[in-house]
N, C-alpha and C positions, 0 to 999 in steps of 0.2 A: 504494500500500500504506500501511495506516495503520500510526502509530508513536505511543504514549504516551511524554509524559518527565515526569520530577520532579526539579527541582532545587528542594535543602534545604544548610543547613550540618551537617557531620559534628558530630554529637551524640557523648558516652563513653557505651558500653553502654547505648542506649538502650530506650526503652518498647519494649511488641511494635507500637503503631500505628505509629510510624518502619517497620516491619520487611513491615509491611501496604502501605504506600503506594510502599516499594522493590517490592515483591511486583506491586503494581497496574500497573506501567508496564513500559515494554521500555528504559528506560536509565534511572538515575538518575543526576545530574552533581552530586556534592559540591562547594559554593560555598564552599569554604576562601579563596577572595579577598575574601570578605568581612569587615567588619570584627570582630574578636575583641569579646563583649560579658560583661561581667564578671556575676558568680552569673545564669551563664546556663547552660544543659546541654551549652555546650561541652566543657566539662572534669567535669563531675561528675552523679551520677543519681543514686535512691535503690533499697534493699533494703529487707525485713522483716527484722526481727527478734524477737526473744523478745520486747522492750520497746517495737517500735513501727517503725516508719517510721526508718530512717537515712540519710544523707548521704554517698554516697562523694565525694570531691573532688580531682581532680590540683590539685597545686599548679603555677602558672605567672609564668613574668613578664609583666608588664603595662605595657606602654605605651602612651600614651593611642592611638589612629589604625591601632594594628599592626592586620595580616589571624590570619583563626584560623591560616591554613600558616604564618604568623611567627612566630607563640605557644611560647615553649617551655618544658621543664617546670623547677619552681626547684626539687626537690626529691627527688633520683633516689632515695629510701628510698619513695615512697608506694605503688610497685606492691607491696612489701612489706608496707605497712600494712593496704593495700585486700583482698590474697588472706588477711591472716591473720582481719580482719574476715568477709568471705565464709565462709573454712571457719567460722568460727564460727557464723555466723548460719542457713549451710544445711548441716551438717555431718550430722544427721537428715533433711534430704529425701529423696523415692522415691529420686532419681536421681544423686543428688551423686556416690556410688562409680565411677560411670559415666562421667558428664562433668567431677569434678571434678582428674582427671589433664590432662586436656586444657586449662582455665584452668590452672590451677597454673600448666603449659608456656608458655602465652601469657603470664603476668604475670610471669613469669620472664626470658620474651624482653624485655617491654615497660622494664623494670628499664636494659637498655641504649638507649633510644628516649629522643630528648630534646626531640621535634617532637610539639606536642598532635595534630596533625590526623594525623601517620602512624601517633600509639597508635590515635585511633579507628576508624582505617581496619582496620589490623590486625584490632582487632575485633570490625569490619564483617563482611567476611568472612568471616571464620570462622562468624558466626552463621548470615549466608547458607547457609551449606552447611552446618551442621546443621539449618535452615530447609527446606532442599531450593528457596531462592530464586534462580534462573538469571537475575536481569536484571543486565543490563551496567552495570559501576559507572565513572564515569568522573569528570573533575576539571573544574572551571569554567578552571583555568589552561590546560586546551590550547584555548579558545574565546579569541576575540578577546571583549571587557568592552567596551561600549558604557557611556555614560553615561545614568541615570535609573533608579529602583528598578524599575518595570515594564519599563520600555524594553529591561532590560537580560536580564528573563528573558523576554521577546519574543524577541528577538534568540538567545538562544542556544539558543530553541527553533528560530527560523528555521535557524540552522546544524547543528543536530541533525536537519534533517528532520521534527520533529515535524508530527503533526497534531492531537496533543489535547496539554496541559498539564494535569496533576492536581496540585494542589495540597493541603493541610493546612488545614483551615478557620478557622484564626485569621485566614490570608492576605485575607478577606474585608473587615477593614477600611481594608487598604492598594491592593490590586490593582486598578490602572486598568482595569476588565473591556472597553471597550471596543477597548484597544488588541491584545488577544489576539483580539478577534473582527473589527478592520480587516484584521488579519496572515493572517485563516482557518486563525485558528486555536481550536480547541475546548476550553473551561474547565471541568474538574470538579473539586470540592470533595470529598474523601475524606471518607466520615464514621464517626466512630470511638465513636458511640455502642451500644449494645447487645452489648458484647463478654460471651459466656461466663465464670465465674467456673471455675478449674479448683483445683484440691486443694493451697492453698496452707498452708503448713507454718506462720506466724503467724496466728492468726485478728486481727482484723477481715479482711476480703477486703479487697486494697487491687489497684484497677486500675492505676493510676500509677507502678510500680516498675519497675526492669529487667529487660531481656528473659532478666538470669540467675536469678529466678525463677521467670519460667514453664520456663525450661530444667532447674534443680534437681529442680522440681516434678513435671516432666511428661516430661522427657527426650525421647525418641523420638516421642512424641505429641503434643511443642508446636507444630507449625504445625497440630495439630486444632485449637486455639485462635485463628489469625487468619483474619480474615474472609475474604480473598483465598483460600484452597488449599481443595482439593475434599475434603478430608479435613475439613472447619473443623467442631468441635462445634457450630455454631450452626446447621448446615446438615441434623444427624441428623436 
């Protein structure tokens, strides 16, 4: 029986293509053992705005070598900061009255969370299942960590069973591709171009924002928007 996996590091409130390439597989394995890398989307995404393009960012402490699961946050005011930003920016979208009780809730909880990698898990989840996305999310820490950057997501597809690896297309300039096709095992490249433009509440149209966004925006109808689910606008 075949078995698709992806393993990425937990992104905060990421893009919808993260949410696409969770969607495309039967497990995703969050690599929080990996190493924490600074103005990286670990800790921070962007929104629209009235004014353009913003920046949300947990603040964290930083030590050179630490893993993202070691990451924690320096500053327990920002989930505060972050929702009153949010209502601001999407406090007019279709959908905000809708879904915007349910962040609140979350950024609310998140206010006691002081581990970066368990805020984004959190609200991983959650979006999955306003997503209607059922694949198995799991942690690179219950796999045994081999040494070698490919080696190692070789290996942890070997103990996942896998039969394909799907990756994020940046992965193209680093992935030994041979050593996933010695394992037998099959390599595909996610592509995350031609995505639908949906009824976004700042104009210029910006693809690159979080996936709270297209949720504001679209509510109930945003996995019409990713490429992966049989509802996807691209597919009408």
């Amino acid at each position: 029986m075949s078995k698709r996996v992806a393993i990425l590091q937990s992104n905060y409130v990421p893009w919808k293509g993260y949410f696409d390439l969770i969607n495309s597989v039967d497990e995703f394995i969050l690599y929080d053992t990996a190493q924490f890398t600074k103005n990286d989307w670990r800790n921070r995404n962007k929104i629209k705005t009235a004014r353009g393009v913003s920046w949300l960012t947990i603040p964290v402490r930083h030590d050179f070598g630490q893993s993202i699961a070691e990451t924690r946050v320096s500053d327990p005011i920002w989930a505060m900061r972050h929702w009153d930003q949010i209502k601001q920016s999407y406090a007019g979208a279709a959908h905000f009255r809708e879904f915007g009780p349910l962040f609140k809730s979350l950024y609310d909880e998140m206010r006691q969370v002081s581990y970066l990698s368990a805020i984004n898990h959190r609200f991983l989840v959650e979006v999955n299942a306003i997503l209607g996305v059922k694949t198995v999310v799991s942690w690179s820490k219950d796999y045994r960590l081999v040494d070698g950057q490919t080696e190692r997501l070789v290996d942890l597809c070997r103990q996942a069973a896998a039969s394909e690896y799907v990756s994020g297309p940046a992965a193209k300039a680093y992935l030994q591709e041979n050593l996933f096709e010695g394992a037998g095992i099959a390599l595909r490249y996610i592509d995350y171009s031609g995505y639908p433009e949906y009824r976004q509440l700042h104009p210029p149209f910006e693809h690159g924002v979080s996936i709270l966004d297209l949720i504001f925006n679209e509510g109930s109808n945003a996995d019409r928007y990713l490429k992966t689910t049989s509802r996807s606008a691209a597919s009408r």
